[in-house]
ChimeraX commands (.cxc) that place a marker at each C-alpha (Angstrom):
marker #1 position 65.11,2.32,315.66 radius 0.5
marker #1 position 68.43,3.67,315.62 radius 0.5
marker #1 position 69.24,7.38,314.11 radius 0.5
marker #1 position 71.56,7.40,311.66 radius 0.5
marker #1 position 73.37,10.30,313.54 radius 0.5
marker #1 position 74.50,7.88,316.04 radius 0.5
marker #1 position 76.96,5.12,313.85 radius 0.5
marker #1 position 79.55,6.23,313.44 radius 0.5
marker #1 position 82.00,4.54,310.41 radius 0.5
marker #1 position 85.62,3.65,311.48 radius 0.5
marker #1 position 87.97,3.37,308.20 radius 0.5
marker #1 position 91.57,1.55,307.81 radius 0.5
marker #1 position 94.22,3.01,308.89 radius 0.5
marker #1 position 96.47,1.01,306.29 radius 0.5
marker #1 position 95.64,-1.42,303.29 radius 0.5
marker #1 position 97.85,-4.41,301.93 radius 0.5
marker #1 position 96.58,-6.97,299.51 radius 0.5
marker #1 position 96.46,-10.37,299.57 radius 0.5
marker #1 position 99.47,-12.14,299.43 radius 0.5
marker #1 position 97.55,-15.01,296.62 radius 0.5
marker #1 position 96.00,-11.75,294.91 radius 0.5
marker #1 position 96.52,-11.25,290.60 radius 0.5
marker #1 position 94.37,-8.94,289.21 radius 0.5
marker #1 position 90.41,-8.66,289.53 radius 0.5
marker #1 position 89.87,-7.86,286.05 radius 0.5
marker #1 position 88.24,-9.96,283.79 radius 0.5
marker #1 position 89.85,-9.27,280.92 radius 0.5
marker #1 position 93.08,-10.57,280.25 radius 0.5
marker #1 position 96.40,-8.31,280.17 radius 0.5
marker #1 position 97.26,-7.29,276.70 radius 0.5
marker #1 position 100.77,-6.13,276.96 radius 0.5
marker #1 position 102.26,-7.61,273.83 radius 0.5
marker #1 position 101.34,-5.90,270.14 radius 0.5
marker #1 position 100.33,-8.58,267.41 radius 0.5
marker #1 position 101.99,-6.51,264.47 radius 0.5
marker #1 position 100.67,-8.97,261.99 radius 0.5
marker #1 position 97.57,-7.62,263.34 radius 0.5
marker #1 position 98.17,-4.10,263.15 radius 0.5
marker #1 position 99.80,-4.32,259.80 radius 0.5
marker #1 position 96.81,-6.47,257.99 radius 0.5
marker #1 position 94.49,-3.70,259.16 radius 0.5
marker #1 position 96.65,-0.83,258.09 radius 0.5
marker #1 position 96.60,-1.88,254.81 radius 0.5
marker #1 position 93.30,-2.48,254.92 radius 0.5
marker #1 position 92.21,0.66,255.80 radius 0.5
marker #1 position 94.26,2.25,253.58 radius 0.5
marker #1 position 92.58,-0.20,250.62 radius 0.5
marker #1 position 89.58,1.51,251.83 radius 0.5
marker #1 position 91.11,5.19,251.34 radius 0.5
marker #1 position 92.51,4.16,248.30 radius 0.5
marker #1 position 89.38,2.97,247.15 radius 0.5
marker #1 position 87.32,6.00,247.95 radius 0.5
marker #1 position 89.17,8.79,246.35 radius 0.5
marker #1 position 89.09,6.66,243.34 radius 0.5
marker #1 position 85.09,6.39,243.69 radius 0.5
marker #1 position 85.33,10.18,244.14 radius 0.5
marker #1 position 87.96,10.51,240.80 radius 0.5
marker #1 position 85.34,9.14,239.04 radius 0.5
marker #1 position 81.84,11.10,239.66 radius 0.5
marker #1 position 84.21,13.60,239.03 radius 0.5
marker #1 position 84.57,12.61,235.06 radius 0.5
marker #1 position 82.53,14.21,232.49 radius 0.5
marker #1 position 81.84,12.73,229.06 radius 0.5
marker #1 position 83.05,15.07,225.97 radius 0.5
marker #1 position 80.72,17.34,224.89 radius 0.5
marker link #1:1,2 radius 0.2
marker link #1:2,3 radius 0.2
marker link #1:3,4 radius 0.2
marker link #1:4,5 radius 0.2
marker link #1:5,6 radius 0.2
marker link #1:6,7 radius 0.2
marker link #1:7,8 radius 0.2
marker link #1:8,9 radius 0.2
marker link #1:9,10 radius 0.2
marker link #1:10,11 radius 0.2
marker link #1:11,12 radius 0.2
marker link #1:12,13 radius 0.2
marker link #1:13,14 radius 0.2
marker link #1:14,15 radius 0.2
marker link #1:15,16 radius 0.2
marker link #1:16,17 radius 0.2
marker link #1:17,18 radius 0.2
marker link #1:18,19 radius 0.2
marker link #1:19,20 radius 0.2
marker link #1:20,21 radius 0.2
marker link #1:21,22 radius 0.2
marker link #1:22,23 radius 0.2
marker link #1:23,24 radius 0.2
marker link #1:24,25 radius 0.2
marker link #1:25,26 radius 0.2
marker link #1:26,27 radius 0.2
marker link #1:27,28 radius 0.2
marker link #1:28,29 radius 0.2
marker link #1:29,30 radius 0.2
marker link #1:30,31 radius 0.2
marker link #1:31,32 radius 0.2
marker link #1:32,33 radius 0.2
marker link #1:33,34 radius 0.2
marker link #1:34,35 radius 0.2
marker link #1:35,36 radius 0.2
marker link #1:36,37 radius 0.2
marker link #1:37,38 radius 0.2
marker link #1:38,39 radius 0.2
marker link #1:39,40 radius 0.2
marker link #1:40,41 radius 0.2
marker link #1:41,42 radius 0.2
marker link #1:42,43 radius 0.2
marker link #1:43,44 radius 0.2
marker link #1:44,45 radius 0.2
marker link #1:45,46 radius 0.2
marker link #1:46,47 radius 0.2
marker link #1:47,48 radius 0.2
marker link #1:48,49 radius 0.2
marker link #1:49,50 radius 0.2
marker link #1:50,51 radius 0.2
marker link #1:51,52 radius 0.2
marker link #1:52,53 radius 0.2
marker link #1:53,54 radius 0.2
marker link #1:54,55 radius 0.2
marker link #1:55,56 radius 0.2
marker link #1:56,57 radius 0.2
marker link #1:57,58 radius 0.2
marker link #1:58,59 radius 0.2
marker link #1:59,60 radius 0.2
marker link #1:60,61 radius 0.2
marker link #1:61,62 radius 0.2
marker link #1:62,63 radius 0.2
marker link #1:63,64 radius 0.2
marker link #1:64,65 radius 0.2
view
């Protein structure tokens, strides 16, 4: 059996990729904004805002005494 005090690790003195090497993600790069996109859900969010402070305009209506 050999004791683990005895191996010793030798590490690179210098690193260079492969020439044929992209990118070992698998997601694709997103660098361009859709701003269709971005727009459709801004105003859809804000439909949603818009929405809720009417929702809270109303519970806060009383009927005339």
């Amino acid at each position: 059996m050999i004791d683990a005090g005895q191996i010793e690790a030798q590490t690179a003195q210098t690193s260079e990729k492969p020439a044929n090497f992209a990118n070992a993600s698998p997601f694709p790069n997103r660098r361009e904004e859709d701003t269709v996109a971005t727009v459709v859900l801004g105003a859809g969010v804000l439909a949603i805002v818009a929405f809720l402070v009417s929702m809270i305009g109303l519970l806060q209506v009383h009927a005339p005494r």
